[in-house]
N, C-alpha and C positions, 0 to 999 in steps of 0.2 A: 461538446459533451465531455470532452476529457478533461478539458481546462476547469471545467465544475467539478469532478471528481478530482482531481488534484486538489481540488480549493477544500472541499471537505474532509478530505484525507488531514490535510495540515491542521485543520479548524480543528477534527478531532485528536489529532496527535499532539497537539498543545491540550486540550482539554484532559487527555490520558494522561498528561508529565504531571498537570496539577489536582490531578484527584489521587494520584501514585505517592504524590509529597504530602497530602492534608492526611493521609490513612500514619494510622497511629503503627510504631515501629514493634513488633513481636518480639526483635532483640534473637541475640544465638548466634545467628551467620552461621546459618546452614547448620544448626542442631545445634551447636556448642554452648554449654553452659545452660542448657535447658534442661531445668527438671523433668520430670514425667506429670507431677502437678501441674504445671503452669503450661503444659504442652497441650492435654485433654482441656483445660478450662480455654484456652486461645481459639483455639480450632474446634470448638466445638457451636461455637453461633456466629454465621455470617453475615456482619454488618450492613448497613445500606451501602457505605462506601467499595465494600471486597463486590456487592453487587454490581452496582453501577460502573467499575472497575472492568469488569468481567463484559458487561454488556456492548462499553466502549470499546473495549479491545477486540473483540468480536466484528464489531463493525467497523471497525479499521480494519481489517484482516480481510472482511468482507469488499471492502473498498478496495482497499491495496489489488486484491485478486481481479475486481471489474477494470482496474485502469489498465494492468496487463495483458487482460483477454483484450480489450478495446483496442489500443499499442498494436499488439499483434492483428489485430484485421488489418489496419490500418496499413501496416507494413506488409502484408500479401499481396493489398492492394497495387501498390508502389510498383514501377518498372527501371528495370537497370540503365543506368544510363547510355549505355549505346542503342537499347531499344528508342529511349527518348530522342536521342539523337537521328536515330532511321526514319521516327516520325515527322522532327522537324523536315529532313530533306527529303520526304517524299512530297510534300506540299511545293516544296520550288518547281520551278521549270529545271526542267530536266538540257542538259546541254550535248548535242548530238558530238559523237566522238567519229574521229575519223579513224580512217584505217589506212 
């Protein structure tokens, strides 16, 4: 189950870098050299692209967060390895010690 969810994650993280690069650039870098015209007319209709932008990042977030929570079961699970070790040699024969 993890390994499918990792596969998705990257599936959508490549599909995120190329809908991020086809969206048209608003220009400023961080405000700069923006009028207050071109700022209200930008930001005021959100394209299919800032959509589907939004929706994919979402679900990669949402992904990213189930491969973590999964991980972590996963590893509560798990025993340290001298416990492992105690189990292997409780299965052998035991060899009488003298005194």
């Amino acid at each position: 189950m993890e390994s499918l969810l990792v596969l998705i994650n990257i599936i959508l993280a490549v599909i995120l870098i190329i809908v991020i690069l086809l969206q048209r650039s608003e220009g400023g870098a961080l405000g700069l050299g923006v009028s207050q015209d071109n700022f209200t007319s930008a930001r005021s209709v959100g394209t299919f692209l800032t959509k589907f932008t939004s929706i994919i990042a979402a679900l990669f977030i949402i992904c990213s967060i189930a491969i973590v929570a999964i991980s972590r079961d996963e590893f509560r699970e798990t025993q340290s390895v001298l416990e492992k070790e105690e189990e292997k040699n409780s299965n052998l024969p035991q060899i009488p010690q003298s005194k």
